[in-house]
Backbone bond lengths (Angstrom), bond angles and torsions (degrees), N, CA, C in turn:
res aa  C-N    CA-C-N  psi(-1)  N-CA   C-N-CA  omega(-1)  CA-C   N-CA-C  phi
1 X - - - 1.451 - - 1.529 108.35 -
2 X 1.864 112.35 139.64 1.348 87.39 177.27 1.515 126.38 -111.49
3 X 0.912 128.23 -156.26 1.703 121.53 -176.98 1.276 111.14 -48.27
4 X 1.206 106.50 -60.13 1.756 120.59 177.33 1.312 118.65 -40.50
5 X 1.180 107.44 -63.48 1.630 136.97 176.63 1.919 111.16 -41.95
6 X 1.551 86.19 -56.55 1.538 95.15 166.45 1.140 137.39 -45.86
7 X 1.648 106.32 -50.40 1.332 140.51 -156.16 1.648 92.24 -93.30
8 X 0.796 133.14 -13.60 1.608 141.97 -170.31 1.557 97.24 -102.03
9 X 1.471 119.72 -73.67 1.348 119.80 169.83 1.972 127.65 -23.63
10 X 1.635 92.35 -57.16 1.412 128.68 169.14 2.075 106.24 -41.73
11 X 1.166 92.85 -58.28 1.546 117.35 171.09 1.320 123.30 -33.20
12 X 1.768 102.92 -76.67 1.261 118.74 159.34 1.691 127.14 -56.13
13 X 1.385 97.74 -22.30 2.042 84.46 179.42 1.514 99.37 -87.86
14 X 1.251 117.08 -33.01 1.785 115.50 173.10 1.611 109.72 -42.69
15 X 1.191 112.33 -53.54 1.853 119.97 -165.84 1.143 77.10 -76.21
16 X 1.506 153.70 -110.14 1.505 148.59 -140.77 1.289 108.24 -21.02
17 X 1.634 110.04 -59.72 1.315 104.76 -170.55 1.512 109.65 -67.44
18 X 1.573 123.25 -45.00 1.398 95.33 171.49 1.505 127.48 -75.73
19 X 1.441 123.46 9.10 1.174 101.50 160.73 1.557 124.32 -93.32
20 X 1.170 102.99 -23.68 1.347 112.48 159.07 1.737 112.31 -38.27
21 X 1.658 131.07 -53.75 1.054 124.88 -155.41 1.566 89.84 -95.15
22 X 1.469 119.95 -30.94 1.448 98.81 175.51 1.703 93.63 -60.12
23 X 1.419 162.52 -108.49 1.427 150.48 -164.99 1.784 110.43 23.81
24 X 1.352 82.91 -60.86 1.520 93.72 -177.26 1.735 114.45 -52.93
25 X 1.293 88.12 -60.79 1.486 103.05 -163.44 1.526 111.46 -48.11
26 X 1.703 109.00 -31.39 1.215 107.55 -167.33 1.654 97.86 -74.41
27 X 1.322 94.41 -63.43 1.639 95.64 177.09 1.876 130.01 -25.74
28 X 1.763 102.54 -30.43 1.294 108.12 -171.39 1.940 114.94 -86.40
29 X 1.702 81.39 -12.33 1.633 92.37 174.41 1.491 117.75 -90.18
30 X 1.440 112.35 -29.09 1.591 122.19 162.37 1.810 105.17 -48.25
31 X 0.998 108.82 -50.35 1.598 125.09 -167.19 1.748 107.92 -64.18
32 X 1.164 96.09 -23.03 1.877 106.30 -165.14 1.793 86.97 -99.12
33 X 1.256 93.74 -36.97 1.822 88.97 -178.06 1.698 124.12 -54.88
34 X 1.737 101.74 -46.22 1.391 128.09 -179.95 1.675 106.68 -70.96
35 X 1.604 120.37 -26.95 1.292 120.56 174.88 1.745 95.96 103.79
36 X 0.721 120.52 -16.64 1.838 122.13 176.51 1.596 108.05 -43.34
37 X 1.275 108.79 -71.77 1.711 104.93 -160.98 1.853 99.39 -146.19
38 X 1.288 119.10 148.94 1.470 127.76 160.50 1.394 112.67 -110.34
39 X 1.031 98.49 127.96 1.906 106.68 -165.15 1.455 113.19 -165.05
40 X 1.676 104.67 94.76 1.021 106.68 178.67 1.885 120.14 -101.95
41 X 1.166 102.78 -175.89 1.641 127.26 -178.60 1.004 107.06 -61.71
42 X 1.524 135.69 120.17 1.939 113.88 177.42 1.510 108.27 -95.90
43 X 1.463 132.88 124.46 0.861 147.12 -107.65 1.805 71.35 -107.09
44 X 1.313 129.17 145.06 1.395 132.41 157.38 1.478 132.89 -64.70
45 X 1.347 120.38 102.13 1.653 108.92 -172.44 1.182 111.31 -47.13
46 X 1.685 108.23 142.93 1.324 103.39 179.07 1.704 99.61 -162.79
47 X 1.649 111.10 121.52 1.388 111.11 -176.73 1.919 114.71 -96.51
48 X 1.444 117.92 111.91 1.506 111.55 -170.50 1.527 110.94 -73.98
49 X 1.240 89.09 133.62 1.489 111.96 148.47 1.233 156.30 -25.16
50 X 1.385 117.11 -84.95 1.461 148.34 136.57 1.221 121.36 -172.97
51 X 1.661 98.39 148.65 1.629 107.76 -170.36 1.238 102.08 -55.03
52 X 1.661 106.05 154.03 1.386 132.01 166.94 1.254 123.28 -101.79
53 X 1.790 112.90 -2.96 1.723 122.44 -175.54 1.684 90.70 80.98
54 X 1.747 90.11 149.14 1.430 124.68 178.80 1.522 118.18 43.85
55 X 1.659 91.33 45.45 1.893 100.05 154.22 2.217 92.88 95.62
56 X 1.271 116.68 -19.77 1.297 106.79 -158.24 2.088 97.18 -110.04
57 X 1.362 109.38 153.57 1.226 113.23 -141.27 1.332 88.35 -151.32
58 X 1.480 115.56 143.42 1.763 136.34 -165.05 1.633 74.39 -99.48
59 X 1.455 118.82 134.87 1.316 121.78 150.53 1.602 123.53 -160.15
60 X 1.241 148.73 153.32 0.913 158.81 -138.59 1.548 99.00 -137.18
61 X 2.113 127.16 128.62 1.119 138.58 119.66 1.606 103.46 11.41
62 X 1.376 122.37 132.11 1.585 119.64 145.26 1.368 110.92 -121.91
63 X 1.185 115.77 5.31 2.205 95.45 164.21 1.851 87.14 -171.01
64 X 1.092 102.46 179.60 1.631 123.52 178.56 1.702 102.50 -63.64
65 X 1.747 94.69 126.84 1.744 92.62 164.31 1.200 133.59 -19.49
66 X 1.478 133.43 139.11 1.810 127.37 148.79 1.438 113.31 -91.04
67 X 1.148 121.10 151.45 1.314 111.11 -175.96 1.485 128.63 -42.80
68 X 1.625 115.96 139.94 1.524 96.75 -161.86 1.511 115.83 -65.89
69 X 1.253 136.69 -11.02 1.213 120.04 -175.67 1.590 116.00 -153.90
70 X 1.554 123.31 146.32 1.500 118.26 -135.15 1.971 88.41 -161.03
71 X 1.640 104.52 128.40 1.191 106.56 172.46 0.984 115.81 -178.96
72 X 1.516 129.22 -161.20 1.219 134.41 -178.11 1.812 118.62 -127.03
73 X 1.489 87.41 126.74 1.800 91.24 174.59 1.634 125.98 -76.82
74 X 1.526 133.05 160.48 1.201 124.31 -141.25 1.958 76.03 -87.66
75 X 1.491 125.58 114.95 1.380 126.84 153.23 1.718 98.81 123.61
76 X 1.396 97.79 26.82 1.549 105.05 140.80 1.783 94.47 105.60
77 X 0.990 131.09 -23.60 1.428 128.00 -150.88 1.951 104.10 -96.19
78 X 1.014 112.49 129.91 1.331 140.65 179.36 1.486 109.69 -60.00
79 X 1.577 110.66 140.09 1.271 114.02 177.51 1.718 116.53 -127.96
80 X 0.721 127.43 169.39 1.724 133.08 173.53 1.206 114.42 -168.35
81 X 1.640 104.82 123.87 1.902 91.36 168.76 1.400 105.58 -162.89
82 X 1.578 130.11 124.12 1.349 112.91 172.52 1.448 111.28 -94.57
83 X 1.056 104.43 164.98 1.753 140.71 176.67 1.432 126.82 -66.17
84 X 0.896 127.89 115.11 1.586 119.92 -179.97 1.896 114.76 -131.77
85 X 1.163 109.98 163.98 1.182 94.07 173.24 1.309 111.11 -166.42
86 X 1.554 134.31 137.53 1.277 126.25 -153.55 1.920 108.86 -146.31
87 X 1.030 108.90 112.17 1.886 114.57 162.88 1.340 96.60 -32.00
88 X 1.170 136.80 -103.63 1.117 142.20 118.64 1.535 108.03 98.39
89 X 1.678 130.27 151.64 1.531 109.06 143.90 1.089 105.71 -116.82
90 X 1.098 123.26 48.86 1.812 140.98 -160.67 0.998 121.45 -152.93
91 X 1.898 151.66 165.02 0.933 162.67 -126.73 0.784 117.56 140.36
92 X 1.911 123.57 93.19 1.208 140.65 -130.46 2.089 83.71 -107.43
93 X 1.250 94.69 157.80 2.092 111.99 -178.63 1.940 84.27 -72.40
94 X 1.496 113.31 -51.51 1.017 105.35 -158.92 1.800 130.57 -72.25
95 X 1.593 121.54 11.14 1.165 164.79 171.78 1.542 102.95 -55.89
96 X 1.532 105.86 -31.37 1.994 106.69 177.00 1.570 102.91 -107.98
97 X 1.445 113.33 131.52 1.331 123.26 -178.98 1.180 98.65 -64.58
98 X 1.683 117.23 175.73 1.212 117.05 171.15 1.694 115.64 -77.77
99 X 1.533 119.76 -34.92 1.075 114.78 159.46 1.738 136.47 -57.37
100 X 1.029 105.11 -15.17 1.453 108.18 168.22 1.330 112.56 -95.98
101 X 1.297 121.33 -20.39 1.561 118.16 162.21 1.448 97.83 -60.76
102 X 0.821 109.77 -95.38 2.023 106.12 -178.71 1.162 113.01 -10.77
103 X 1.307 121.80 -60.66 1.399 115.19 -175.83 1.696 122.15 -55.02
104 X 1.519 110.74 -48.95 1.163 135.80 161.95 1.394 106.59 -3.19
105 X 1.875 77.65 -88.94 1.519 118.44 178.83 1.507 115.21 -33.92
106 X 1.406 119.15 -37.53 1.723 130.66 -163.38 1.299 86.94 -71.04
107 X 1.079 89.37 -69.88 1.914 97.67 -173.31 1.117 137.56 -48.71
108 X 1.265 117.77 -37.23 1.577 127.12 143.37 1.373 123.60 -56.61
109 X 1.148 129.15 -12.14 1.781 146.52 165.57 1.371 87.22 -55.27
110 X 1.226 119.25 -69.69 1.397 143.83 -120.98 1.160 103.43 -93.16
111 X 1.376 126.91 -23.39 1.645 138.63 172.08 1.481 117.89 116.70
112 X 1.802 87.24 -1.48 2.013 85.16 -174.50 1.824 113.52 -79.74
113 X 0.996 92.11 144.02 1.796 112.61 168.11 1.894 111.26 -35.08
114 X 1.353 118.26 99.47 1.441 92.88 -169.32 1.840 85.63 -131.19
115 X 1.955 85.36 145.30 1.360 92.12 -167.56 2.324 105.69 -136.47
116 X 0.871 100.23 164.15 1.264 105.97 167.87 1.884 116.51 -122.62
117 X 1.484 110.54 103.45 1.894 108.84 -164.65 1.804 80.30 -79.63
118 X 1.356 111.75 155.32 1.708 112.54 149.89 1.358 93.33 -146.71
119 X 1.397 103.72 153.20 1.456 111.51 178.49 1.994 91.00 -114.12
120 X 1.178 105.02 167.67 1.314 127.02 -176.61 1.433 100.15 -124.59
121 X 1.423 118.85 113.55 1.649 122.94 -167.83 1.834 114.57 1.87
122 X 1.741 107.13 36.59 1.646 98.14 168.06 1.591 88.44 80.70
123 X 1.385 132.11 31.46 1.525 103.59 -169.76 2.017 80.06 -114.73
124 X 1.488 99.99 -55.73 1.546 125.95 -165.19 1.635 97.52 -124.97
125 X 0.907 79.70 129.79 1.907 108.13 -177.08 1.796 113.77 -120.62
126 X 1.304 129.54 99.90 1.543 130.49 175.36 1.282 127.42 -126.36
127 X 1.386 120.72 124.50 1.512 135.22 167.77 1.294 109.73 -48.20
128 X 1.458 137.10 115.22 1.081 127.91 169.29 1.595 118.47 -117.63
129 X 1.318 130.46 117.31 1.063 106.61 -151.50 1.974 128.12 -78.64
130 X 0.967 135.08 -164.76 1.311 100.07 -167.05 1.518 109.47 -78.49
131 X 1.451 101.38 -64.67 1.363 114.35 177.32 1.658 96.30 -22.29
132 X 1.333 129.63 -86.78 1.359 122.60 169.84 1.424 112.49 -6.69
133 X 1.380 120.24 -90.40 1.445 107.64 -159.67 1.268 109.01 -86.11
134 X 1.383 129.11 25.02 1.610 116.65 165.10 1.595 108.09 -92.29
135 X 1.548 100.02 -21.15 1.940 97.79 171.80 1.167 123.90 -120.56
136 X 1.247 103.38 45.75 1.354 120.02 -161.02 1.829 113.12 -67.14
137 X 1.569 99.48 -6.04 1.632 122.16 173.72 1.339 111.88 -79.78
138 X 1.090 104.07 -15.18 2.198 120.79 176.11 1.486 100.55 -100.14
139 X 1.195 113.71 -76.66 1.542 105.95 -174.68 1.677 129.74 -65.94
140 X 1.150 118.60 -27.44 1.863 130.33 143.97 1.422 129.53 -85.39
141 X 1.224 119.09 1.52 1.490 112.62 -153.87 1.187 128.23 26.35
142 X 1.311 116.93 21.13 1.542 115.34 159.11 1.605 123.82 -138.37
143 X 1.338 146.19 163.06 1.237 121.50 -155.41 1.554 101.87 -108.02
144 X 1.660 128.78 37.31 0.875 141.96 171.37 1.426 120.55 -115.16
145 X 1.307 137.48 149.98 1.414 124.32 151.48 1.266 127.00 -121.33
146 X 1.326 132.75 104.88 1.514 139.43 172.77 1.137 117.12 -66.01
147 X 1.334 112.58 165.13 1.744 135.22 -139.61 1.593 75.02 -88.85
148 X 1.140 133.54 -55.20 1.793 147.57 -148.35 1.788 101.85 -97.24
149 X 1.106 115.70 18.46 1.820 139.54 164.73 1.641 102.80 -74.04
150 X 1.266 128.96 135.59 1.389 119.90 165.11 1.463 108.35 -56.62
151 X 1.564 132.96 82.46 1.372 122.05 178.30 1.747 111.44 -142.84
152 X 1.387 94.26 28.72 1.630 107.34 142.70 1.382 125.42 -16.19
153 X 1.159 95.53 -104.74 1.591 106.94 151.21 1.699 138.23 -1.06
154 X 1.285 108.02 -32.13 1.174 125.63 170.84 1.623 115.69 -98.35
155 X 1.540 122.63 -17.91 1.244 122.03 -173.61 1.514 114.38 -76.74
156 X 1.854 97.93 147.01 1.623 113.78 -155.62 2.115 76.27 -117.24
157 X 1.429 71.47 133.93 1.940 99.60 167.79 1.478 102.38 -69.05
158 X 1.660 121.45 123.12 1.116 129.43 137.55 1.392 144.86 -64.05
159 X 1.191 136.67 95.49 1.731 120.61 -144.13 1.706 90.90 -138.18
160 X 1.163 98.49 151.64 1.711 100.14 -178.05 1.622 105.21 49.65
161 X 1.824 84.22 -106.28 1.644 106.18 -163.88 1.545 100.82 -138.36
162 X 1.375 104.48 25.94 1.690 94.57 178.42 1.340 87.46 -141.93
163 X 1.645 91.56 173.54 1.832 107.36 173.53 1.347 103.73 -106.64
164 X 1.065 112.91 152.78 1.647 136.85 176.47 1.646 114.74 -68.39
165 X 1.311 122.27 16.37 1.105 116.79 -165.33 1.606 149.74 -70.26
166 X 1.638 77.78 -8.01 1.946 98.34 173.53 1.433 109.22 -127.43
C-alpha cells in the first residue's frame, strides 16, 4: 500500500469514526431533552501552537484519548463509554488505548456504567459492556469480536437518527 493510499484509507476511518460519534452525540442530546441521561463528548486534549488567523489554531494531541463520552444517568449513576467503529466484520481488543483502558477501568472502580458502542459499517451498532470487551480473550477466546459472534444481545436499535441506547 502506498503513502497516499494509506493516508486516504487513514482519512476515511477518521470521518466514520467521527460520524459515528456525531450518531451518538445526537442521540445523547435527545436523551437530555426527555430528562433520561446528560452525556456529553469528551473534548480531546489538545495544547496550541500558534494561531493561523480567523479563530483557527495549529495544535497538537497532549496525551492518549479518554473515553469518548462521560455522564450522568437520570437517578444519580455515572456513565462512560467510548466509540468505535469498523468497515470491517471484526472488532479488534486492540481498538482501546491503553489510556482509555485505565480510565474505563477507574470508572468502573467507581460504580459508573462502562460500555464499549461499535458500529459495524453503520449496518449494526452494539453496547458491549466493558468488563465484556476488556476480556474478550475469556469470553471468545479470541481478542476480536465478529458481527456473526452470538452478540445479539448486545445490539442497539437504530431509529430515525439516534441509537436506542438507554
Amino acid at each position: 500500500m502506498t503513502a497516499k493510499e494509506l493516508s486516504l484509507k487513514n482519512s476515511k476511518a477518521r470521518n466514520a469514526g467521527t460520524t459515528f460519534e456525531d450518531i451518538i452525540s445526537d442521540s445523547c442530546e435527545y436523551y437530555e431533552e426527555i430528562g433520561i441521561a446528560k452525556i456529553e463528548k469528551t473534548p480531546e486534549p489538545m495544547r496550541t501552537l500558534r494561531p493561523l488567523g480567523r479563530g483557527r489554531y495549529e495544535a497538537v494531541y497532549t496525551k492518549q484519548a479518554q473515553p469518548d463520552f462521560k455522564g450522568t444517568l437520570r437517578g444519580g449513576r455515572a456513565i462512560a463509554f467510548e466509540a468505535k467503529h469498523t468497515d470491517t466484520d471484526r472488532i479488534m481488543r486492540s481498538v482501546i488505548s491503553d489510556e482509555q483502558e485505565k480510565c474505563l477501568n477507574a470508572h468502573e472502580q467507581m460504580g459508573a456504567e462502562c460500555y464499549v458502542f461499535v458500529s459495524f459499517g453503520f449496518r449494526k451498532f452494539y453496547k458491549f459492556p466493558w468488563k465484556l470487551f476488556r476480556d474478550m480473550k475469556y469470553h471468545f477466546g479470541v481478542k476480536h469480536i465478529r458481527e456473526i459472534d452470538h452478540i445479539s444481545d448486545f445490539e442497539i436499535k437504530f431509529t430515525g437518527n439516534r441509537l436506542e441506547f438507554l
